[in-house]
PLY file of the C-alpha trace (Angstrom):
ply
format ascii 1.0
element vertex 196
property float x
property float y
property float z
element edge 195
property int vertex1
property int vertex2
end_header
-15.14 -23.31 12.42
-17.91 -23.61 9.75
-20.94 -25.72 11.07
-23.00 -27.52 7.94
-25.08 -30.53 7.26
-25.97 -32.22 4.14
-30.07 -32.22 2.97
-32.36 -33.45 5.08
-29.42 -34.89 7.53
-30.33 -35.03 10.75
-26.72 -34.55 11.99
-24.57 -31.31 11.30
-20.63 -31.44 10.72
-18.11 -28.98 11.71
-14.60 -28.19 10.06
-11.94 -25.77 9.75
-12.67 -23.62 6.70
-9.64 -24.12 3.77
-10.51 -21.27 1.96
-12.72 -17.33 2.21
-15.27 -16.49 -0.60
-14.30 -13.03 -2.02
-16.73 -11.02 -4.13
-16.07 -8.14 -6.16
-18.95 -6.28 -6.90
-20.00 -2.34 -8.22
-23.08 -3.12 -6.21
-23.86 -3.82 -3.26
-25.81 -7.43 -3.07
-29.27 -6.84 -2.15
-29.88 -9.91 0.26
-32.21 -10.47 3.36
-31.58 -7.65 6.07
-32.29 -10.46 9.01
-30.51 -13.02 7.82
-27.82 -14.27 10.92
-25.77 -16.30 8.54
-25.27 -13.35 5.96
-24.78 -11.13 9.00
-21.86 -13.00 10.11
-20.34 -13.95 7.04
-20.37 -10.43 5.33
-17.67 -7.70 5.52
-18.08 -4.74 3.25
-14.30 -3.61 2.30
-14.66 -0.32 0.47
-12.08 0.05 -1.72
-12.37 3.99 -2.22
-8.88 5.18 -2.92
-7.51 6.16 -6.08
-3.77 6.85 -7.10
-2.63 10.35 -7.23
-0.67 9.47 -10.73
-2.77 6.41 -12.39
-0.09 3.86 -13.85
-1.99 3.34 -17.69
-0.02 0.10 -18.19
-0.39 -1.27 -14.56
-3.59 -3.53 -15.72
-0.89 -4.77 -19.11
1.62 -5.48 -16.44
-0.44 -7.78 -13.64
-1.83 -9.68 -16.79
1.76 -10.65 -18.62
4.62 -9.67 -16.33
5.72 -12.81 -14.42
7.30 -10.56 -11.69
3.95 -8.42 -11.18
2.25 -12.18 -11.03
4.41 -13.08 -8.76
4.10 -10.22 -6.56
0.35 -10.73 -6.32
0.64 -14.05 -5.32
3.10 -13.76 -2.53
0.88 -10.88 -1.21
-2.37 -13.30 -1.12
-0.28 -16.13 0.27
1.41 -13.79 3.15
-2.64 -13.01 3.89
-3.62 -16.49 4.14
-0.18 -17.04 6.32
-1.47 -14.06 8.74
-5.11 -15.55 8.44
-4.85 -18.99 9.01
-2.25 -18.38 11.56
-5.04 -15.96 13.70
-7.26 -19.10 13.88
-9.23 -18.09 10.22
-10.37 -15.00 11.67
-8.57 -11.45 11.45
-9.81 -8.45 13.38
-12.13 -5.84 11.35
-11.08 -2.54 11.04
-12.95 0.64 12.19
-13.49 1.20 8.24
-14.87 -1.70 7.13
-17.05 -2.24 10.26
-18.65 1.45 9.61
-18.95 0.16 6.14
-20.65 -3.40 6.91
-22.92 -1.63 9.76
-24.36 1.32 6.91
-24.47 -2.02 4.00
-26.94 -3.95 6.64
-28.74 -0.42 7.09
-29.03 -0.23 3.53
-30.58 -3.64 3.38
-33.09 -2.97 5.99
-36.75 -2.31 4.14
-38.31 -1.15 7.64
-35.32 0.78 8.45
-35.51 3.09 5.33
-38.83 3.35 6.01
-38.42 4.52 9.20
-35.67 6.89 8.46
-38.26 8.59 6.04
-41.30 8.45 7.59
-40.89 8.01 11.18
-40.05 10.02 14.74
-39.67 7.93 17.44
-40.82 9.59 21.16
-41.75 7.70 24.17
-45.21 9.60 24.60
-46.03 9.74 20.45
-49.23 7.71 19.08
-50.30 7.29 15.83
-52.87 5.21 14.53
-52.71 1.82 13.38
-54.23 2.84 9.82
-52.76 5.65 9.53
-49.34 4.54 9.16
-50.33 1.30 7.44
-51.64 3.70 4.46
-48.51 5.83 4.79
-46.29 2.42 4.67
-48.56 0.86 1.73
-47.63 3.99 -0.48
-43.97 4.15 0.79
-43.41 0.28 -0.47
-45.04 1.02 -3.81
-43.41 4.03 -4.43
-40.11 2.94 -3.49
-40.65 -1.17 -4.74
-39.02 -2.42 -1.67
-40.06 -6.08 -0.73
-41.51 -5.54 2.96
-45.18 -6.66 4.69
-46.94 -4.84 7.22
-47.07 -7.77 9.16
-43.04 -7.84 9.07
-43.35 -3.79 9.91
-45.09 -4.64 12.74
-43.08 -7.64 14.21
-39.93 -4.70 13.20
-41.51 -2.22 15.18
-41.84 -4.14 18.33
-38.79 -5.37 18.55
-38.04 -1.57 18.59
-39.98 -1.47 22.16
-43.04 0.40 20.05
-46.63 -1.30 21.34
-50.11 -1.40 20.81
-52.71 0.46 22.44
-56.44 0.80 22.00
-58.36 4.02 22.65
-60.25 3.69 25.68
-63.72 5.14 24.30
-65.61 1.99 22.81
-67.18 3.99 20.45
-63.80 4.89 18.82
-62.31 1.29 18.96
-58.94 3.38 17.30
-55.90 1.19 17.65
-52.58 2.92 18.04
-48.73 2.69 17.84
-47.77 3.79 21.00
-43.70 5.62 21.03
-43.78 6.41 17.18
-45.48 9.33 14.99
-45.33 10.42 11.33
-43.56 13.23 10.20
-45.05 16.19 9.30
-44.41 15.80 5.58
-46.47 12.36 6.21
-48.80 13.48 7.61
-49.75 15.63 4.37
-49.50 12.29 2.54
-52.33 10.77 4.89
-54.14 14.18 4.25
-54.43 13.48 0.66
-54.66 9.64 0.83
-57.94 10.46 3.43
-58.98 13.11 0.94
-59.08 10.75 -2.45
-61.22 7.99 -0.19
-64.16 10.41 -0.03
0 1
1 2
2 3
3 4
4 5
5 6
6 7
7 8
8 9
9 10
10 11
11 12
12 13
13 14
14 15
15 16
16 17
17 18
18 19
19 20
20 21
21 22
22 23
23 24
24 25
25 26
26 27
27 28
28 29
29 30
30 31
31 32
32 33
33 34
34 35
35 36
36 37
37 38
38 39
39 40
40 41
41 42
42 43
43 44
44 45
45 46
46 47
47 48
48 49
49 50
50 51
51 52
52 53
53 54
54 55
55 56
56 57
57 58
58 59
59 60
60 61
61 62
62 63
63 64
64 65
65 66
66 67
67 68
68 69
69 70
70 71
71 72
72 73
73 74
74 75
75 76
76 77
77 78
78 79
79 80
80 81
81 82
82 83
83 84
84 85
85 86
86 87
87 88
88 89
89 90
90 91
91 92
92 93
93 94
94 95
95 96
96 97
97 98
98 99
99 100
100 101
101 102
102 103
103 104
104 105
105 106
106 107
107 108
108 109
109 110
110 111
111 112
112 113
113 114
114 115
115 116
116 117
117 118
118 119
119 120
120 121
121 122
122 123
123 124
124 125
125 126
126 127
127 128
128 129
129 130
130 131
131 132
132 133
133 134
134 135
135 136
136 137
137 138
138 139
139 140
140 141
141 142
142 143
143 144
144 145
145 146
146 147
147 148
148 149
149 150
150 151
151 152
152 153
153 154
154 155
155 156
156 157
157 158
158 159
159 160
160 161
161 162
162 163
163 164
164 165
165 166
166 167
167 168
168 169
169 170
170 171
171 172
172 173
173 174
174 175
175 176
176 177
177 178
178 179
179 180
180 181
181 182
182 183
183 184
184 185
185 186
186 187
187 188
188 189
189 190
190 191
191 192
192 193
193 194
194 195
């Protein structure tokens, strides 16, 4: 059942879908890593195998052999058959729910940056500046599209918080269950070091 509505309706229709959107890509799409709607409507199908003995005249055949033709039709009408008659849905496999789950990893700005930058402990601190400078060079090193303000909304929806430091005289906001790596922490080092 897709749900839509037409601009600026005020009332949203619902129908059974009559068709599925295929795309065949060398790429992977780069598209919004929070995005619901994507979320649900994209499943990453890896096609990785390759033929022991490559047929050269298999792509001369599917264009001008009516039999070949044939043969691809009636396999994509047995799959809409087996899909429409599941309801429009079919069950993912194992495979192509791995795949999906490491595309929407991919996709995910804060998530790299974490993977590269990041250890998360429940008793770890850092300070707030510290890993805005670190995450500053990360996303104009690597040109990903991502805001610290977006990093931090990430982060705490990770169960990371915000602490102060209790001496007034420091007034040092942390990041309370995260900390830099070591290899980080040299970049901070040096970032700190070309300030002075």
């Amino acid at each position: 059942m897709i749900t839509a509505r037409f601009p600026h309706a005020k009332q949203s229709l619902s129908f059974l879908p009559v068709f599925k959107l295929f795309l065949q890509t060398n790429f992977p799409l780069r598209t919004e890593f929070d995005d619901p709607g994507m979320k649900r409507r994209v499943i990453v199908c890896p096609f990785n195998q390759k033929p022991t003995t490559p047929d050269p005249a298999i792509k001369e055949a599917l264009m001008n052999d009516p039999k070949a033709k044939a043969a691809v039709l009636a396999w994509l009408f047995e799959g809409y058959r087996v899909w429409r008659s599941a309801g429009f849905r079919l069950p993912e496999s194992d495979y192509a729910a791995q795949a999906t789950g490491s595309y929407w990893a991919d996709m995910d700005p804060y998530a790299d940056f974490a993977r590269e930058n990041l250890i998360f402990a429940k008793q770890a601190k850092t300070a707030k500046r510290d890993l805005s400078s670190v995450f500053k060079t990360w996303r104009e090193e690597s040109g990903r599209q991502a805001s610290l303000r977006e990093l931090s909304k990430w982060l705490l929806a990770k169960g990371i918080y915000e602490d102060q430091d209790p001496d007034p005289k420091k007034r040092t906001r942390f990041w309370v269950g995260v900390e830099l790596l070591n290899n980080t922490i040299n970049t901070i080092n040096t970032i700190n070091t070309s300030r002075k």
